[in-house]
KEKE-3310 file (N, C-alpha, C; in steps of 0.2 Angstrom, whole numbers, plus 5000, padded with zeros to 4 digits):
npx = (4556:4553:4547:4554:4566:4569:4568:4581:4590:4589:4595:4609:4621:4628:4644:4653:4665:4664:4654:4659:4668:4660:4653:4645:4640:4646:4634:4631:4632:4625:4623:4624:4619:4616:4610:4606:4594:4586:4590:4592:4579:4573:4579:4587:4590:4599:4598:4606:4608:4616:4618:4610:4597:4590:4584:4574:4572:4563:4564:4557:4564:4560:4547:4551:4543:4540:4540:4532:4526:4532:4536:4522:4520:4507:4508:4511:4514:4523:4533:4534:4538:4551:4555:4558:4566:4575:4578:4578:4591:4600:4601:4605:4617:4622:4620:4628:4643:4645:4642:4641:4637:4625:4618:4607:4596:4600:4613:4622:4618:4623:4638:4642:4639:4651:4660:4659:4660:4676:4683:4676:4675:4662:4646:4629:4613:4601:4586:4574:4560:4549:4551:4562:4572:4578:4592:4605:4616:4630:4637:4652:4655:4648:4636:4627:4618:4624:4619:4607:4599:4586:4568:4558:4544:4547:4538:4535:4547:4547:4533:4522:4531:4533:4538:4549:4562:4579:4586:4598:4598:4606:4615:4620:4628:4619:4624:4627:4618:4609:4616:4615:4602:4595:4602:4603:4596:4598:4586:4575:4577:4569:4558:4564:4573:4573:4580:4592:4596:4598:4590:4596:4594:4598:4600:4610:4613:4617:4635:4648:4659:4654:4647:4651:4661:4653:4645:4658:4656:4644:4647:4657:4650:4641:4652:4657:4659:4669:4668:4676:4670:4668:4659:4650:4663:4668:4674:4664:4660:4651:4644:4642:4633)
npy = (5297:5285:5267:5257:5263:5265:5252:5246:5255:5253:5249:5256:5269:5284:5285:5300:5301:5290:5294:5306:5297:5290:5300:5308:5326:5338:5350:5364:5357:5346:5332:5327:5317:5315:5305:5295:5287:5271:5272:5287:5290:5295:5306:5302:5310:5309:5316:5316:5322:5323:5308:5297:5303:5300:5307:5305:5308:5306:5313:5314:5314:5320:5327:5334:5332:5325:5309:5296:5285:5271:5272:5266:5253:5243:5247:5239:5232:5230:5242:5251:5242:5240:5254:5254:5244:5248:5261:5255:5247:5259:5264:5252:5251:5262:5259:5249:5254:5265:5266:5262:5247:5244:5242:5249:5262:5277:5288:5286:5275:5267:5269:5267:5251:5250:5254:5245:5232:5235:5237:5223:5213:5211:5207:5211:5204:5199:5193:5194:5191:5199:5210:5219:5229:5227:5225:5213:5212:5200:5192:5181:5170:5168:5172:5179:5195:5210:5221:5230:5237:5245:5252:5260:5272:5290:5294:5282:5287:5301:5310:5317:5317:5312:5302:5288:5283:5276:5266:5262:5248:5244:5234:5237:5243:5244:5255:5263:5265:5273:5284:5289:5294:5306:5312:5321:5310:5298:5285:5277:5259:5252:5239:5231:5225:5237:5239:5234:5236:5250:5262:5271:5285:5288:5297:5310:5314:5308:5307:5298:5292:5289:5283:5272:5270:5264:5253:5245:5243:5236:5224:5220:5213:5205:5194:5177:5171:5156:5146:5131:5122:5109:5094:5083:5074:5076:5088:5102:5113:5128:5142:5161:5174)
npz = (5240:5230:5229:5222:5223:5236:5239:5231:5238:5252:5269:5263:5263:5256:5248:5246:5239:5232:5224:5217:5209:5200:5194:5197:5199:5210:5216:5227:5239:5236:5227:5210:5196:5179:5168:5151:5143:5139:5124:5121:5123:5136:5150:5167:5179:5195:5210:5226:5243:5257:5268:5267:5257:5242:5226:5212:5194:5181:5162:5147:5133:5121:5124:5135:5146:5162:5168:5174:5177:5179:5188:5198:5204:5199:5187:5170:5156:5140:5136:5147:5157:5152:5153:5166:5170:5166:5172:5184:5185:5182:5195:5203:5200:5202:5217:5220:5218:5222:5235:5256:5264:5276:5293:5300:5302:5307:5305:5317:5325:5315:5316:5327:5326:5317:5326:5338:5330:5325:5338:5347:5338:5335:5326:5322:5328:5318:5324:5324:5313:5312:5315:5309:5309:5322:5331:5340:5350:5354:5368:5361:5368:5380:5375:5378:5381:5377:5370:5363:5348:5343:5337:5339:5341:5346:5357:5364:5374:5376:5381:5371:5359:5344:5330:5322:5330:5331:5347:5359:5369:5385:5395:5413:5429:5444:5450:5439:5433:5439:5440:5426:5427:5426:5414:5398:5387:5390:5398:5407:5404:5390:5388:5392:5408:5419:5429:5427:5415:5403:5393:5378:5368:5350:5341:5342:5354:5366:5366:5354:5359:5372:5374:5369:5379:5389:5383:5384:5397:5396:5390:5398:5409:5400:5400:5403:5416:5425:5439:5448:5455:5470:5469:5480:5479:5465:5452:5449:5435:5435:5432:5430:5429)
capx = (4559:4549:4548:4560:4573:4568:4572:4586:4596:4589:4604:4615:4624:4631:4651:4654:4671:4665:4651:4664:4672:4655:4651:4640:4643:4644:4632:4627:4630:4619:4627:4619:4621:4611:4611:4599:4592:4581:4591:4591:4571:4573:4586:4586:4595:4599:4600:4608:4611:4617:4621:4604:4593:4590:4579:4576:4568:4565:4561:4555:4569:4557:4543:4549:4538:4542:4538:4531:4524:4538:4536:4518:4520:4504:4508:4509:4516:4531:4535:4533:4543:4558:4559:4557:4570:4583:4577:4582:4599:4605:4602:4609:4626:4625:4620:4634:4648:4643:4637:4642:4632:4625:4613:4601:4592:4603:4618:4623:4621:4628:4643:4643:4640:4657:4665:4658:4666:4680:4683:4675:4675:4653:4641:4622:4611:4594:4584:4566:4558:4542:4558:4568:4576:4581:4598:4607:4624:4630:4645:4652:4658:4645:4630:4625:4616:4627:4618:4602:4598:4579:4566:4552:4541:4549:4532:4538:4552:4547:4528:4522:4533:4532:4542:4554:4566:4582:4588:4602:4597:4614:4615:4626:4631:4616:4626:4630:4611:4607:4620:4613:4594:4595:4605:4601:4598:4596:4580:4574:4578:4564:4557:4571:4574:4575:4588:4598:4597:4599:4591:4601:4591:4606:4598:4618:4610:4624:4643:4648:4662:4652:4642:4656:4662:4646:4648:4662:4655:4638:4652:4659:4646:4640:4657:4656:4663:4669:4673:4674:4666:4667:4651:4651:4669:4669:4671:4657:4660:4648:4644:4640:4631)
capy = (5291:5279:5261:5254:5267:5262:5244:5247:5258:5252:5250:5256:5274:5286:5288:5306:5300:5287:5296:5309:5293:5287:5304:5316:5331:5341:5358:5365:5353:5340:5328:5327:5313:5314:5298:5295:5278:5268:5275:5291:5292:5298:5308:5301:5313:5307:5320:5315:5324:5317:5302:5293:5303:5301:5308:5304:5312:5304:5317:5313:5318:5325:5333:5337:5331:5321:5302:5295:5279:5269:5271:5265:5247:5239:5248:5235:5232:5230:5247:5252:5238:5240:5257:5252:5239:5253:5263:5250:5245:5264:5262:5247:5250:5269:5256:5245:5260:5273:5264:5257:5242:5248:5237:5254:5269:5283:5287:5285:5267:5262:5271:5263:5246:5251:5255:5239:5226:5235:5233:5216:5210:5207:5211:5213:5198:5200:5188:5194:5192:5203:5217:5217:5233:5225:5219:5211:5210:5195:5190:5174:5165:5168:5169:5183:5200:5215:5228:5229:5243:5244:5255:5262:5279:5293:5296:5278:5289:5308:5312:5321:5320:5308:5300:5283:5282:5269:5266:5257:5245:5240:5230:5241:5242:5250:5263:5266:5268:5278:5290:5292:5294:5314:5315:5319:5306:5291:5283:5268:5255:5249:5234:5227:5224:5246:5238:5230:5239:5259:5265:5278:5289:5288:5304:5312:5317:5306:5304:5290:5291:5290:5277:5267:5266:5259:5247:5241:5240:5231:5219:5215:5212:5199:5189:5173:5169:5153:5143:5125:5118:5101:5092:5075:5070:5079:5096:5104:5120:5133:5148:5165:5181)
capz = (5238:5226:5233:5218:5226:5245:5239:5231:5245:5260:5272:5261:5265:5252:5251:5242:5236:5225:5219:5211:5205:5199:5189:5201:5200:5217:5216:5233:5245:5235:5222:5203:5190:5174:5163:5146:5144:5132:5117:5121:5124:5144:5153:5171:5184:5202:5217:5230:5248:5263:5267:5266:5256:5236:5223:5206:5190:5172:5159:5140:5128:5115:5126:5142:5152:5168:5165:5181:5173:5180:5198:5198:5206:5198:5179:5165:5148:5139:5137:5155:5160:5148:5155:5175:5169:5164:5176:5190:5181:5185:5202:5206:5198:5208:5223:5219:5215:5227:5243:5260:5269:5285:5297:5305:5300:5309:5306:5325:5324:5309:5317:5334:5326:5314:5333:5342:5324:5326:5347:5349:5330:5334:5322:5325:5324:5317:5326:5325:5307:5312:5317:5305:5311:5330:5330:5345:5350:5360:5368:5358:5374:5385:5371:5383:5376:5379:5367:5357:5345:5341:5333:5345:5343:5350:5361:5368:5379:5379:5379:5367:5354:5338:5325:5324:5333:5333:5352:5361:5377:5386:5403:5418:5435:5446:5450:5434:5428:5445:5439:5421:5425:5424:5411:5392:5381:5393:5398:5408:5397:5387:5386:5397:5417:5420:5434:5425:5408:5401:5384:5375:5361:5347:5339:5345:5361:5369:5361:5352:5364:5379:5372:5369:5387:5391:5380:5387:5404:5395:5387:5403:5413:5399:5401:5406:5422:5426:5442:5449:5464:5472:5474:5481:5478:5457:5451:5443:5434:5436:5428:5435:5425)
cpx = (4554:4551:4553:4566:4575:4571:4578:4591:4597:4595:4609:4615:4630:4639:4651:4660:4669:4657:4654:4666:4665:4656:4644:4645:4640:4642:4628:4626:4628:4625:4623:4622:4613:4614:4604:4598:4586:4583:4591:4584:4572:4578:4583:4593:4592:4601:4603:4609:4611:4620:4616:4599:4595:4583:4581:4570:4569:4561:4563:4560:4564:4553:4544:4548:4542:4537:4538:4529:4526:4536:4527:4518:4514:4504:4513:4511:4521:4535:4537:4537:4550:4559:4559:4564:4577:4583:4581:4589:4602:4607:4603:4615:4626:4624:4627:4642:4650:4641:4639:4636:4632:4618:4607:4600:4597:4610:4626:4625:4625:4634:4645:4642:4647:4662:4665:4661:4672:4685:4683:4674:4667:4650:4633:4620:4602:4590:4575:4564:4552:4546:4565:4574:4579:4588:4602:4615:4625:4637:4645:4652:4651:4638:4625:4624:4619:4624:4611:4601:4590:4577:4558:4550:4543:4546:4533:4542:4552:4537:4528:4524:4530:4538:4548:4560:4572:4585:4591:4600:4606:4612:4621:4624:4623:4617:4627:4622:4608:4611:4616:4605:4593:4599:4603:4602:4598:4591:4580:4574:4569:4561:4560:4568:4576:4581:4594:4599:4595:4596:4594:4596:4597:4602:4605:4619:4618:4628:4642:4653:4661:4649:4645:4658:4659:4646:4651:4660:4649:4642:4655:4656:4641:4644:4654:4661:4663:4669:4670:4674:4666:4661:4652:4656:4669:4667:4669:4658:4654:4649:4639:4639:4634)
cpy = (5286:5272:5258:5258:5265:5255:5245:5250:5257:5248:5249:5268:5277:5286:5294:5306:5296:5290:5300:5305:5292:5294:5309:5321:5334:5351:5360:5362:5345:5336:5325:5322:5314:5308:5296:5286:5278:5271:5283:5294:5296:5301:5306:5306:5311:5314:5317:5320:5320:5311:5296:5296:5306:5302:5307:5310:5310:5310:5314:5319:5325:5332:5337:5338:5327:5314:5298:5286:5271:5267:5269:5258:5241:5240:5241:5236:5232:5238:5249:5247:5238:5247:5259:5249:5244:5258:5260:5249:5252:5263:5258:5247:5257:5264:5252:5249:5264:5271:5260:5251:5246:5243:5242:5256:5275:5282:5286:5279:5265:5265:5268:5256:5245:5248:5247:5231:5228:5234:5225:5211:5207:5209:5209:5206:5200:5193:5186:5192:5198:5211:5216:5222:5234:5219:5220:5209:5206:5193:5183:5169:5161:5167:5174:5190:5205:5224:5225:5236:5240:5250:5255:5270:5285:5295:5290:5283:5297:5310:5318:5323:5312:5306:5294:5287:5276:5271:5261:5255:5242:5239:5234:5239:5246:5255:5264:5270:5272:5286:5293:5294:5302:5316:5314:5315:5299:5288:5276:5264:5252:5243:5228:5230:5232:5243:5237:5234:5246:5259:5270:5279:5291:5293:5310:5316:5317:5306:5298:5289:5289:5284:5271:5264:5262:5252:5243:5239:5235:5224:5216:5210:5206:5193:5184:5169:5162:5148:5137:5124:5111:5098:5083:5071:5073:5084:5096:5111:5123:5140:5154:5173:5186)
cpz = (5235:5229:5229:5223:5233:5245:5239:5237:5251:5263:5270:5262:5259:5252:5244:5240:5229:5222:5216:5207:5201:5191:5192:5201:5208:5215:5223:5238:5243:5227:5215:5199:5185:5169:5156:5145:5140:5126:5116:5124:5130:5147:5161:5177:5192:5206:5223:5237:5255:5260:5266:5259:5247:5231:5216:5201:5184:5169:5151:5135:5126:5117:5131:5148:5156:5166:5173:5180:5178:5189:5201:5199:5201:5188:5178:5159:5145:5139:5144:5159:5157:5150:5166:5175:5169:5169:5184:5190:5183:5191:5205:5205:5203:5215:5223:5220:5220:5234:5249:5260:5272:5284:5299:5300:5299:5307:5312:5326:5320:5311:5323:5332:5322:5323:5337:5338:5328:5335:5347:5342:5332:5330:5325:5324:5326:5318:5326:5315:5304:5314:5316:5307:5319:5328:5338:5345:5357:5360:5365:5364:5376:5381:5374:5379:5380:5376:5362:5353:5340:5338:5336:5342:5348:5357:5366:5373:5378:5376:5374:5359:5351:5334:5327:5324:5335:5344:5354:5370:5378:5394:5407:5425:5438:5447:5445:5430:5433:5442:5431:5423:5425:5419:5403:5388:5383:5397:5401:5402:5396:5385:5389:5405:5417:5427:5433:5419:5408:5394:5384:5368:5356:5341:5338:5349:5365:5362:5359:5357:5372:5380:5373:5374:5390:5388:5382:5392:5403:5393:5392:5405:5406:5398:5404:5409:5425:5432:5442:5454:5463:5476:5474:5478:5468:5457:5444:5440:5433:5431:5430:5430:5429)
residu = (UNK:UNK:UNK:UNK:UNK:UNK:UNK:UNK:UNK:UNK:UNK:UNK:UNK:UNK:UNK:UNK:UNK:UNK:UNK:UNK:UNK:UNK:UNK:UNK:UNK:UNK:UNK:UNK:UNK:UNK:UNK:UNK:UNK:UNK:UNK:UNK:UNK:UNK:UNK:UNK:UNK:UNK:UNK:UNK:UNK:UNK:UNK:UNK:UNK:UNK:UNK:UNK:UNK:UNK:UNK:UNK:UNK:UNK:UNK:UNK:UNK:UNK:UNK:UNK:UNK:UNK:UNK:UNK:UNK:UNK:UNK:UNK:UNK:UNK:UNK:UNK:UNK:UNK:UNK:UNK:UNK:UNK:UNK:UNK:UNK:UNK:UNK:UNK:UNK:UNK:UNK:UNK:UNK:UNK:UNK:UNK:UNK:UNK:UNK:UNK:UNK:UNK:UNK:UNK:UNK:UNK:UNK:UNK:UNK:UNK:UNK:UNK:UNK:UNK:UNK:UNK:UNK:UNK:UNK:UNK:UNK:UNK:UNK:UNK:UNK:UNK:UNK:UNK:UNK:UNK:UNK:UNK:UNK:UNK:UNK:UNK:UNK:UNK:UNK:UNK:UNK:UNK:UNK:UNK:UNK:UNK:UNK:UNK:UNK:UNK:UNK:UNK:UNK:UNK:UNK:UNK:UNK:UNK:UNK:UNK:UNK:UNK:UNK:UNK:UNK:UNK:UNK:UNK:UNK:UNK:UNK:UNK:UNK:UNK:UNK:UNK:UNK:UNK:UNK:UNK:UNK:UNK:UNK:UNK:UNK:UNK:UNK:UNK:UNK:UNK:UNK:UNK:UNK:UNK:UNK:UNK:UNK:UNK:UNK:UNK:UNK:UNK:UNK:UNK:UNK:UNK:UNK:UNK:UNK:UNK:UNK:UNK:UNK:UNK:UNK:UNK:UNK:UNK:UNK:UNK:UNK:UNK:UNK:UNK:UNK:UNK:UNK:UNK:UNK:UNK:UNK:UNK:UNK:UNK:UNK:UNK:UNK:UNK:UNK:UNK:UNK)
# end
Protein backbone atom coordinates (compact mmCIF):
# COMPACT_ATOMS: atom_id res chain seq x y z
CA UNK A 1 0.00 0.00 0.00
CA UNK A 2 1.51 3.46 -1.26
CA UNK A 3 1.31 6.31 1.39
CA UNK A 4 -1.48 8.17 -0.89
CA UNK A 5 -3.56 4.79 -0.49
CA UNK A 6 -2.46 4.47 3.51
CA UNK A 7 -3.95 8.06 3.67
CA UNK A 8 -6.66 7.60 2.04
CA UNK A 9 -8.25 4.29 3.81
CA UNK A 10 -6.80 4.48 6.99
CA UNK A 11 -9.66 3.53 9.41
CA UNK A 12 -11.73 2.79 6.91
CA UNK A 13 -13.01 -1.08 6.21
CA UNK A 14 -14.08 -2.41 2.91
CA UNK A 15 -18.03 -3.37 2.55
CA UNK A 16 -18.22 -6.28 -0.33
CA UNK A 17 -21.70 -5.23 -1.13
CA UNK A 18 -21.13 -1.75 -2.19
CA UNK A 19 -18.19 -2.52 -3.96
CA UNK A 20 -20.45 -4.89 -6.34
CA UNK A 21 -22.51 -1.74 -6.39
CA UNK A 22 -19.51 0.43 -7.01
CA UNK A 23 -18.29 -1.83 -10.18
CA UNK A 24 -15.58 -4.44 -8.79
CA UNK A 25 -15.79 -7.40 -10.10
CA UNK A 26 -15.34 -10.44 -7.65
CA UNK A 27 -12.42 -13.11 -9.05
CA UNK A 28 -11.15 -15.52 -6.45
CA UNK A 29 -11.95 -14.20 -3.28
CA UNK A 30 -10.23 -10.77 -4.16
CA UNK A 31 -12.33 -7.86 -5.62
CA UNK A 32 -11.08 -6.09 -9.16
CA UNK A 33 -11.98 -2.61 -10.50
CA UNK A 34 -10.30 -1.24 -13.62
CA UNK A 35 -10.89 2.44 -14.43
CA UNK A 36 -8.75 4.70 -17.31
CA UNK A 37 -7.85 8.16 -16.46
CA UNK A 38 -6.21 11.16 -17.95
CA UNK A 39 -8.18 10.72 -21.24
CA UNK A 40 -7.63 7.52 -21.64
CA UNK A 41 -3.61 7.64 -21.19
CA UNK A 42 -3.46 5.13 -17.94
CA UNK A 43 -5.72 2.21 -16.95
CA UNK A 44 -5.68 2.17 -13.03
CA UNK A 45 -6.93 -1.23 -11.68
CA UNK A 46 -7.72 -1.62 -7.81
CA UNK A 47 -7.47 -5.10 -5.94
CA UNK A 48 -9.00 -5.51 -3.17
CA UNK A 49 -9.07 -8.44 -0.46
CA UNK A 50 -10.33 -8.46 2.82
CA UNK A 51 -11.58 -6.14 4.71
CA UNK A 52 -8.47 -3.82 5.10
CA UNK A 53 -6.06 -4.61 2.42
CA UNK A 54 -5.71 -2.66 -0.99
CA UNK A 55 -3.51 -2.66 -3.88
CA UNK A 56 -3.25 -0.66 -6.89
CA UNK A 57 -1.61 -0.65 -10.44
CA UNK A 58 -1.50 2.25 -13.05
CA UNK A 59 -0.44 0.88 -16.63
CA UNK A 60 0.39 3.26 -19.65
CA UNK A 61 -2.23 2.78 -22.39
CA UNK A 62 0.21 2.76 -25.31
CA UNK A 63 3.26 1.06 -23.72
CA UNK A 64 2.30 -1.05 -21.08
CA UNK A 65 4.55 -0.36 -18.78
CA UNK A 66 3.51 0.14 -15.04
CA UNK A 67 3.71 4.02 -14.24
CA UNK A 68 4.98 4.39 -10.65
CA UNK A 69 5.95 8.11 -11.05
CA UNK A 70 2.89 8.98 -9.09
CA UNK A 71 3.47 7.31 -5.83
CA UNK A 72 6.92 9.12 -5.43
CA UNK A 73 5.97 11.68 -2.53
CA UNK A 74 8.88 14.19 -3.40
CA UNK A 75 8.03 13.94 -7.61
CA UNK A 76 7.28 17.21 -9.28
CA UNK A 77 5.69 18.74 -12.28
CA UNK A 78 2.57 19.27 -13.82
CA UNK A 79 2.25 16.23 -15.46
CA UNK A 80 3.14 14.01 -12.43
CA UNK A 81 0.79 16.03 -10.45
CA UNK A 82 -2.31 15.95 -12.87
CA UNK A 83 -1.95 12.23 -12.89
CA UNK A 84 -1.50 11.78 -8.82
CA UNK A 85 -4.48 14.30 -8.93
CA UNK A 86 -6.65 11.57 -10.86
CA UNK A 87 -5.03 9.11 -9.26
CA UNK A 88 -6.34 10.26 -5.75
CA UNK A 89 -9.92 11.29 -7.05
CA UNK A 90 -10.39 7.31 -7.81
CA UNK A 91 -9.78 6.46 -4.42
CA UNK A 92 -11.49 8.69 -2.63
CA UNK A 93 -14.81 8.24 -4.40
CA UNK A 94 -13.97 3.94 -3.88
CA UNK A 95 -13.23 5.57 -0.21
CA UNK A 96 -16.36 7.39 -0.13
CA UNK A 97 -18.70 4.42 -2.01
CA UNK A 98 -17.28 1.34 -0.68
CA UNK A 99 -16.11 2.03 2.94
CA UNK A 100 -17.21 1.91 6.63
CA UNK A 101 -15.49 4.36 9.44
CA UNK A 102 -13.75 2.28 11.84
CA UNK A 103 -11.56 3.74 14.95
CA UNK A 104 -8.60 0.50 15.13
CA UNK A 105 -6.56 -1.53 13.20
CA UNK A 106 -8.13 -5.17 13.94
CA UNK A 107 -10.95 -6.11 13.00
CA UNK A 108 -11.89 -7.41 16.69
CA UNK A 109 -11.89 -3.88 17.78
CA UNK A 110 -13.74 -2.09 15.39
CA UNK A 111 -16.26 -4.85 16.07
CA UNK A 112 -16.32 -4.63 19.90
CA UNK A 113 -16.28 -0.88 19.60
CA UNK A 114 -19.60 -1.47 17.10
CA UNK A 115 -20.89 -3.76 20.37
CA UNK A 116 -19.96 -1.25 23.09
CA UNK A 117 -22.02 2.05 20.75
CA UNK A 118 -24.65 -0.25 20.50
CA UNK A 119 -25.08 -1.40 24.51
CA UNK A 120 -23.97 1.71 26.19
CA UNK A 121 -24.27 4.34 23.08
CA UNK A 122 -20.14 5.37 24.01
CA UNK A 123 -17.65 5.84 21.61
CA UNK A 124 -13.80 5.76 21.97
CA UNK A 125 -12.17 8.93 22.93
CA UNK A 126 -8.76 9.85 21.46
CA UNK A 127 -7.08 11.68 24.08
CA UNK A 128 -3.33 11.19 23.52
CA UNK A 129 -2.06 13.09 20.14
CA UNK A 130 1.46 11.23 20.42
CA UNK A 131 -1.09 7.75 20.26
CA UNK A 132 -3.36 8.32 18.04
CA UNK A 133 -4.33 4.76 17.98
CA UNK A 134 -5.35 4.66 22.08
CA UNK A 135 -8.93 5.21 22.50
CA UNK A 136 -10.72 5.36 25.83
CA UNK A 137 -14.02 4.56 26.80
CA UNK A 138 -15.61 6.27 29.86
CA UNK A 139 -18.57 6.08 31.62
CA UNK A 140 -20.54 9.52 30.94
CA UNK A 141 -21.95 9.87 34.49
CA UNK A 142 -19.06 9.01 36.45
CA UNK A 143 -16.31 10.22 33.82
CA UNK A 144 -14.64 7.08 34.96
CA UNK A 145 -12.52 4.72 32.38
CA UNK A 146 -14.22 1.31 31.87
CA UNK A 147 -12.06 0.17 28.75
CA UNK A 148 -8.97 1.37 26.70
CA UNK A 149 -7.88 -0.28 23.44
CA UNK A 150 -4.26 0.42 22.62
CA UNK A 151 -1.46 -0.54 20.43
CA UNK A 152 1.81 -2.33 22.05
CA UNK A 153 4.40 -4.90 20.61
CA UNK A 154 3.28 -8.35 20.83
CA UNK A 155 6.84 -8.96 22.65
CA UNK A 156 5.19 -6.39 25.26
CA UNK A 157 3.01 -9.73 26.42
CA UNK A 158 4.52 -13.14 25.07
CA UNK A 159 8.33 -13.13 24.85
CA UNK A 160 9.65 -13.74 21.80
CA UNK A 161 7.34 -12.97 19.55
CA UNK A 162 6.97 -9.54 17.53
CA UNK A 163 4.66 -7.49 15.70
CA UNK A 164 1.73 -4.77 16.69
CA UNK A 165 -0.53 -5.56 18.47
CA UNK A 166 -4.21 -3.75 19.32
CA UNK A 167 -5.11 -4.80 23.11
CA UNK A 168 -8.07 -4.09 25.42
CA UNK A 169 -7.41 -3.00 29.31
CA UNK A 170 -10.75 -3.36 31.36
CA UNK A 171 -11.14 -2.74 35.24
CA UNK A 172 -12.72 -6.18 37.15
CA UNK A 173 -13.48 -7.78 40.30
CA UNK A 174 -10.18 -9.66 41.78
CA UNK A 175 -11.81 -12.53 41.53
CA UNK A 176 -12.50 -12.08 38.19
CA UNK A 177 -8.76 -11.39 37.04
CA UNK A 178 -7.59 -14.39 39.51
CA UNK A 179 -9.74 -16.45 37.39
CA UNK A 180 -8.53 -15.23 33.97
CA UNK A 181 -4.65 -15.48 34.62
CA UNK A 182 -4.20 -18.98 32.96
CA UNK A 183 -6.39 -18.61 30.46
CA UNK A 184 -5.61 -17.77 26.55
CA UNK A 185 -5.66 -14.47 25.46
CA UNK A 186 -5.56 -12.64 28.91
CA UNK A 187 -2.59 -10.96 30.43
CA UNK A 188 -1.66 -8.82 33.41
CA UNK A 189 -3.07 -5.64 32.37
CA UNK A 190 -0.51 -3.45 30.95
CA UNK A 191 0.29 -0.39 31.84
CA UNK A 192 -2.51 -0.32 34.33
CA UNK A 193 -3.03 -1.32 38.38
CA UNK A 194 -2.55 -5.61 37.25
CA UNK A 195 -5.16 -5.61 40.41
CA UNK A 196 -7.55 -3.77 39.23
CA UNK A 197 -7.20 -4.16 35.56
CA UNK A 198 -7.07 -7.31 32.80
CA UNK A 199 -5.48 -7.00 29.01
CA UNK A 200 -7.09 -8.94 26.49
CA UNK A 201 -4.98 -9.59 23.01
CA UNK A 202 -8.12 -9.04 20.46
CA UNK A 203 -6.15 -11.12 17.75
CA UNK A 204 -9.76 -13.58 18.33
CA UNK A 205 -7.90 -15.55 21.00
CA UNK A 206 -10.89 -14.52 23.17
CA UNK A 207 -14.68 -14.19 21.81
CA UNK A 208 -16.25 -11.01 21.28
CA UNK A 209 -18.90 -12.51 23.37
CA UNK A 210 -16.85 -13.21 26.20
CA UNK A 211 -15.19 -10.00 25.97
CA UNK A 212 -18.31 -8.34 26.03
CA UNK A 213 -19.43 -9.67 29.58
CA UNK A 214 -16.37 -8.24 30.78
CA UNK A 215 -17.27 -5.23 29.55
CA UNK A 216 -20.28 -5.11 31.29
CA UNK A 217 -18.64 -5.90 34.54
CA UNK A 218 -15.64 -3.16 33.61
CA UNK A 219 -18.81 -0.66 33.03
CA UNK A 220 -20.30 -1.38 36.27
CA UNK A 221 -17.57 -1.20 38.25
CA UNK A 222 -16.90 2.34 36.77
CA UNK A 223 -20.58 3.49 37.88
CA UNK A 224 -20.88 6.21 39.97
CA UNK A 225 -22.15 5.48 43.21
CA UNK A 226 -23.78 7.99 45.20
CA UNK A 227 -24.86 8.36 48.79
CA UNK A 228 -25.45 11.16 51.41
CA UNK A 229 -23.95 11.64 54.83
CA UNK A 230 -24.59 14.11 57.45
CA UNK A 231 -21.63 16.15 58.57
CA UNK A 232 -22.17 18.73 61.00
CA UNK A 233 -25.86 19.32 60.90
CA UNK A 234 -25.86 19.27 56.36
CA UNK A 235 -25.67 16.59 53.96
CA UNK A 236 -22.87 16.14 51.92
CA UNK A 237 -23.00 13.75 49.09
CA UNK A 238 -20.22 11.59 48.54
CA UNK A 239 -19.14 9.52 45.93
CA UNK A 240 -17.62 6.08 45.96
CA UNK A 241 -15.58 4.16 42.82
Amino acid sequence: MDIFTEKIFKNKIFDSEKLLKFGFKRKYGTFVYTQTIMDGQFVLEVQINGRKDIKTKLTDSLSKDEYTLHLIEEASGTFVGEVRENYEAVLNLIAEKCCQETYFMTEQANRLTGLILAKYGDTPEFLWEKFPGFGVFRNPESRKWYGLISVVDRSKLVAGQKGKVEILNLKLEKSTIESLQNVAGFFPAYHMNKKNWVTIILDGTVSDGKIMLLVEESNRLSAQRKCTQRRGGRKVRSEES
